[in-house]
C-alpha positions, 0 to 999 in steps of 0.5 A: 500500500504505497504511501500509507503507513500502517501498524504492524498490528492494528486495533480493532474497535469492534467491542470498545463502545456499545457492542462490548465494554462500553468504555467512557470517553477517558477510557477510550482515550487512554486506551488509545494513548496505550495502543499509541505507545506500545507501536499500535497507531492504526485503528480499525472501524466499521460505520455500524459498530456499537449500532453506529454509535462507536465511531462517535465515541471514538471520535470523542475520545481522540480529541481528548487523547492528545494525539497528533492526527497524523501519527495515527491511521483510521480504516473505516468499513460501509455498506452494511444496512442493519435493522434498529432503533432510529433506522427504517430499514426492514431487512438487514442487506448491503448497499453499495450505490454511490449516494449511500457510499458518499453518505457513509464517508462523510458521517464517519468523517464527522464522527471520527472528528477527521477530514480524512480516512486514511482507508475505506473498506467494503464490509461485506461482498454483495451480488447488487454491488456494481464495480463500475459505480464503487470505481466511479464513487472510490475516485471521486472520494480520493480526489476530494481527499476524503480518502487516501486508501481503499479495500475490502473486506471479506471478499473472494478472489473472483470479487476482487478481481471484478472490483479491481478491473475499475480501482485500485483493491489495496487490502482485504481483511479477512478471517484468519486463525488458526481455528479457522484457516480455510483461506490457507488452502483456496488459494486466496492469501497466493492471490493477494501476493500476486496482486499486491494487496495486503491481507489483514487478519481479523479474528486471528485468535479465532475461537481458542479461548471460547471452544474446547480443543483438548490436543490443541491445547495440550500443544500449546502448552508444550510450545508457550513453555518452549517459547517462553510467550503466552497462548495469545502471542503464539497463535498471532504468530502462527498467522505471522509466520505465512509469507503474505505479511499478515496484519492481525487486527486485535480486539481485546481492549485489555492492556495486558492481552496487547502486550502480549499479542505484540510479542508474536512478531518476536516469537521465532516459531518453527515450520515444524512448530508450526505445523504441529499446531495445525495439526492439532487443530485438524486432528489429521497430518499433511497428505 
């Protein structure tokens, strides 16, 4: 992604307002002075988390926090139309036309308290979108300034190809980890390195802590005391070790679980290692 600078590892938002812990405003901001000192200066968003109410607090908190604007780097995602309080819609759906994409940056500006995105992302692939219309409208939006960047998120290699026939697709953020790996075997991390676009990770630890995995675990344990880390370093750098330069997207707002994940880069894992642990979480070897 020529000319924007993100973190190695990236804050997601997710839980930090309505859908999660609900965190104050002087909360919010010594959370982000917290991600800022520790190396995290990317933050992750979505125009309808918390029910559209957690750029806002965000954007609360950032003015309070101290930080210089330009240190630090806001990804923002649209389309998705959810049902609720204050919304009409009768059904939950996507829109990508080019009035709702225009409307959807400028409300996220306003409430991220910016004049910028330094990334836009498509939520969810939808069967109306038009890649015509989003090409037409991601122009425009770059040459406004209001945005430097654009990706998407969670779509399939034949989806991004359609979308990057009429702009530039720079990232695509997925679900990865090594609970749910399904990406690694069809084949869409090798397309992302053929077309240079940056995977980003969300969900990377997957469902470890909320799901039973009796050998999983027994490995991990092996291996945290071999490595001298934590379980939630280790499966970060389990995502860390593919070659297309992965960028994980945390949601944990706890201090000592984001130490912890940065400690993954540092974590010398082994393809052997690596490997043990995917097949403790298969249950089956390699054919």
């Amino acid at each position: 992604m020529k000319n924007l600078q993100i973190s190695h590892v990236v804050a997601g938002t997710m839980t930090w307002g309505q859908w999660g812990k609900k965190l104050r405003t002087k909360e919010m901001a010594t959370l982000q002075n917290f991600c800022f000192e520790n190396g995290i200066t990317t933050f992750d968003h979505a125009d309808i988390y918390g029910n559209h109410t957690t750029e806002a607090d965000f954007g609360k908190a950032f003015l309070a926090s101290g930080l210089d604007r330009s240190k630090v780097q806001f990804i923002t995602k649209c389309g998705v139309q959810m049902m609720g309080k204050n919304r009409s819609h009768k059904i939950k759906h996507y829109n990508y036309s080019k009035e709702h994409i225009l409307q959807s940056v400028d409300t996220s500006l306003d409430h991220l308290k910016t004049d910028y995105l330094d990334m836009l992302l498509l939520h969810r692939p939808s069967p109306l979108l038009d890649p015509a219309e989003v090409g037409e409208t991601i122009k425009d939006l770059k040459e406004s300034g209001k945005v430097k960047h654009f990706g998407v998120s969670n779509f399939t290699q034949v989806q991004t190809d359609v979308l990057n026939a009429y702009v530039p697709v720079e990232t695509n953020q997925i679900e990865l980890s090594l609970t749910f790996h399904e990406v690694m075997n069809n084949g869409s991390l090798e397309h992302m390195m053929l077309h240079k676009i940056q995977p980003m990770a969300w969900s990377p630890l997957g469902n470890y802590f909320k799901k039973q995995y009796p050998t999983l675990k027994q490995v991990m344990a092996q291996l945290c005391d071999k490595y001298h880390v934590e379980e939630d370093a280790l499966l970060i750098a389990w995502v860390l070790k593919h070659p297309a330069n992965i960028i994980p997207v945390i949601g944990t707002t706890r201090f000592e679980r984001i130490k912890k994940s940065l400690e993954a880069k540092n974590i010398p894992l082994t393809i052997e290692d690596w490997f043990l642990m995917r097949e403790a979480v298969t249950g089956h070897p390699v054919p």
